[in-house]
Structures are given as structure tokens and as C-alpha cells.
N, C-alpha and C positions, 0 to 999 in steps of 0.2 A: 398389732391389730388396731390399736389406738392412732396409730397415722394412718392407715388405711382407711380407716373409720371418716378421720378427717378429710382426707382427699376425698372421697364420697359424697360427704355431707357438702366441699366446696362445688363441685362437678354440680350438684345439682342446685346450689344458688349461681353459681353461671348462667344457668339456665333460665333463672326466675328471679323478674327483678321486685317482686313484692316479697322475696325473701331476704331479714333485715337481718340475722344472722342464724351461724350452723342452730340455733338451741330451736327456732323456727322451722328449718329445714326437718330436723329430728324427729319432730310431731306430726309432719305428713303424713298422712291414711299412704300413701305411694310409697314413703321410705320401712314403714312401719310392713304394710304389705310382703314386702319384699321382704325383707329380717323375717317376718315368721316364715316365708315359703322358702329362703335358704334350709332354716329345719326341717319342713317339710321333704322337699328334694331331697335331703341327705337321708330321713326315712326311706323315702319311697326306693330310691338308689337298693336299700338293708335291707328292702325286700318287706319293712313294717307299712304295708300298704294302711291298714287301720288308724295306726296313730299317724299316716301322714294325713291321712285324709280330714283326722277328727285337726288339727293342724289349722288346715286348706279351711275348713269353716268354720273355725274361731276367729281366724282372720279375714273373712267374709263375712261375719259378723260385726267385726272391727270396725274396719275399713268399706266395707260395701264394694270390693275387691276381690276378684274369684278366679287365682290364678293354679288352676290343677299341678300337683305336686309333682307331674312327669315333666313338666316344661322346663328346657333347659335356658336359663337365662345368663348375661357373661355379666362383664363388671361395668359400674357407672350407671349402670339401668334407672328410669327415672320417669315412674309412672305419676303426672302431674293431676290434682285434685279425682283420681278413683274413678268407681263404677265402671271400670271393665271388665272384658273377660278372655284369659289368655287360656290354651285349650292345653292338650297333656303333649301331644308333641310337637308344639309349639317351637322353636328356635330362636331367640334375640341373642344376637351379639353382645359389642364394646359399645358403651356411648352413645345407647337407642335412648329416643325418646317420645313419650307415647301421653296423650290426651284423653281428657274424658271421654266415658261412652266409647270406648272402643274393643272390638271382637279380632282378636284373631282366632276364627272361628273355623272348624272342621268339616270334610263333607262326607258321605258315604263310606264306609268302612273300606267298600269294595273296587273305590277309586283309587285308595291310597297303594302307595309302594310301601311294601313293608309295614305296616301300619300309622305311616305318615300321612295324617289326615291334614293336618295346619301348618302357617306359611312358616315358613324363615325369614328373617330379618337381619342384616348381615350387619354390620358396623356403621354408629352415624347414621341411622334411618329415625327420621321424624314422622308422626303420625299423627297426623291432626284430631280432633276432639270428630267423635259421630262415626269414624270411618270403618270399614266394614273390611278387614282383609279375609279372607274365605279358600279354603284350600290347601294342597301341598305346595304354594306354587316360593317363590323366592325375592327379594326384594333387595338388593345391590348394596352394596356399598354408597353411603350419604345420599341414599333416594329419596325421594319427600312426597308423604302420600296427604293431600288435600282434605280438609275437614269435611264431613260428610258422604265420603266418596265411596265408592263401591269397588271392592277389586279383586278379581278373580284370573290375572294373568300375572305372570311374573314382571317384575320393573327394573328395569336396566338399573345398573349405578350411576347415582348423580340424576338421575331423572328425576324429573316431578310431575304428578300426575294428580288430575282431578276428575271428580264427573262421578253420572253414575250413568254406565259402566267409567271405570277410571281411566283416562286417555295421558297420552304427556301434553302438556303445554307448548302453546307453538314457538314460543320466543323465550331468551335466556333469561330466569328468575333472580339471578345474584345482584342484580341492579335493587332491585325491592327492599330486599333485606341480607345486606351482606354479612358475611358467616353464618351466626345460626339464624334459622326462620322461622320465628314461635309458630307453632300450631301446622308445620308445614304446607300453610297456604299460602300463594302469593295475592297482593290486591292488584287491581287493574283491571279494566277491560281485555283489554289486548294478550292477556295471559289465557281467556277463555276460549276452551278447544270448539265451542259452539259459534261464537262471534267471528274469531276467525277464519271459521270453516264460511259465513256468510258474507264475510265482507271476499274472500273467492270467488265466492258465486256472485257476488255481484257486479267485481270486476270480469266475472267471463259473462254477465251478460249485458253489461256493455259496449263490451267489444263485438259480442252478437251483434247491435245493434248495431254499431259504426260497418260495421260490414254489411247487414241489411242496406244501410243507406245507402253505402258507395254501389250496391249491386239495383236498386231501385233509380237509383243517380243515372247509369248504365245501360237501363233500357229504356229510359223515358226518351222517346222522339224527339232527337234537335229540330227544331224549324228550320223548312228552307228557305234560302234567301234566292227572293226572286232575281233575276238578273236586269240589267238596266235594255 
């Protein structure tokens, strides 16, 4: 238990370079979080829905962290400085990592399959600080959902997407920030699915234009040349 402990506590300064060792790590509202909602979950599992619950709000007391005791979470999980909210059938993998202000948040009872209201999160998914995932919907293997972003459709693996509604980005990310990409946003212009969508449009109306020309070019009257 005590090397598990440690591989954990290393997994998530990997991730965080303002953390100066595990005793640092240890005292995260994220790590802390998570340790009491392992209890929790294994109540809720035993059918003591009460004391999972009383659980779930001590440690939203704690931490300012409100992760319902049904959510099933895997290993290496690494919710960075709090204040989200992970819903009951919620789903995260291996080696998610997840930002302030963030919901993976539920819709209508009567939407769900099964009572699958919230998303899944499969292995190696980053989620930026603000972001909104919403739904039954699924989120890929190493997908990276953009800070602020809104998302309400499932996300390929290895995709990145930003926006609100969330889109994928037009061009490859791994140049930015290769291996992991805190907060999973990319910087640049050229990354944005708004920008890029305009600078299309303004190369097709250009080319509008050069076509107007040549066809204006085409019917303007040559002069005749008088003869000698």
C-alpha cells in the first residue's frame, strides 16, 4: 500500500511543476479529495448510501470538492487545486487529469441509458480549468478538452478540442507542448477553430475575386484597330 501510495503521490508531481516534494503533493485539496471519496465509493458500493454521503460532504467541506460517491474513478487520478464537480455516474479512467472549475455534469434523467447521465473519460484525458463536460457522452483515450470549453458531444482519442460549443482544433497540438499539456490547451492563433474557419473564408473570397476580375477582364470591349 505504501509504494502505491508513493507512485501516486510521484504521478501527480509529474504533473505539477510547483510541487517540491510527495509531503507537498499529499496536502492537495485534489489528493485529499480523492482519499476520502475512495471511502466513500466503497460505502456507496455496501449499499451504506448515508455514511457515504455524510463522507462526500466532509470532504466538500475540506476541499471545496464535490465528487458524488457513485462516480467511478481509476488510478493516478489528479484533480489539480479543486472546486469541481464530478457527478454519480460519472466515469474517469487511468491517468486523467482534471483542472479547476470543472463539471462533469449530468442531463435529464430521461436522456440517459440506464441511468447514465455523465460523461466518461477514458485514459490520459486532460481537462482544462472552467470546462464544462455535460452528458452521457465519451471522451477517448489522451483527448484534451480546452479550458473553458463547453462539451456536449463525444471526443475522438488524442483529439483536442476547444470552444464553446467544443470543436477539435484545426492543426496538430504536439508541437506546443509535447507529452503532457498542462491545462489541456494549446497557445497560438492557428490552433483556433474560429480563426481558422476565417482565414478559409477569406482565402475563398479571394479567389472570388480573382475570378470576378478575369470574367470582367472578358467582357470589357477591345478596341478596334482601324486599318491603314
Amino acid at each position: 500500500m505504501q509504494s502505491g501510495l508513493i507512485a501516486y503521490l510521484d504521478s501527480v508531481k509529474s504533473r505539477d511543476p510547483a510541487a517540491h516534494s510527495r509531503w507537498d503533493v499529499l496536502f492537495y485539496p485534489g489528493v485529499i479529495a480523492l482519499g476520502l471519496h475512495r471511502i466513500a465509493h466503497w460505502l456507496w458500493e455496501g449499499q451504506l448510501q448515508f455514511l457515504a454521503r455524510l463522507v462526500n460532504h466532509f470532504a466538500r467541506f475540506l476541499t471545496g470538492i464535490d465528487i458524488h460517491p457513485g462516480a467511478k474513478i481509476g488510478q493516478r487520478f489528479f484533480l489539480d487545486h479543486g472546486f469541481s464537480v464530478i457527478g454519480e455516474s460519472a466515469e474517469i479512467g487511468d491517468d486523467v487529469t482534471i483542472y479547476q472549475h470543472v463539471t462533469l455534469g449530468g442531463t435529464n434523467p430521461t436522456t440517459g441509458v440506464g441511468g447514465k447521465r455523465h460523461p466518461t473519460l477514458r485514459n490520459g484525458v486532460v481537462v482544462g480549468s472552467g470546462a464544462q463536460v455535460l452528458g452521457p457522452i465519451e471522451v477517448g483515450d489522451g483527448a484534451k478538452i480546452g479550458a473553458n470549453s463547453v462539451v456536449t458531444k463525444d471526443v475522438a482519442p488524442g483529439q483536442t478540442v476547444v470552444g464553446i460549443p467544443a470543436k477539435p482544433v484545426p492543426v496538430d497540438v504536439v508541437h506546443y507542448s509535447p507529452g503532457f499539456m498542462p491545462y489541456g490547451t494549446p497557445c497560438g492563433e492557428d490552433v483556433d477553430p474560429v480563426r481558422a474557419k476565417l482565414s478559409e473564408l477569406e482565402e475563398e473570397i479571394e479567389a472570388l475575386r480573382k475570378e470576378v476580375r478575369v470574367l470582367k477582364a472578358a467582357k470589357t470591349p477591345q478596341p478596334k484597330v482601324k486599318s491603314a
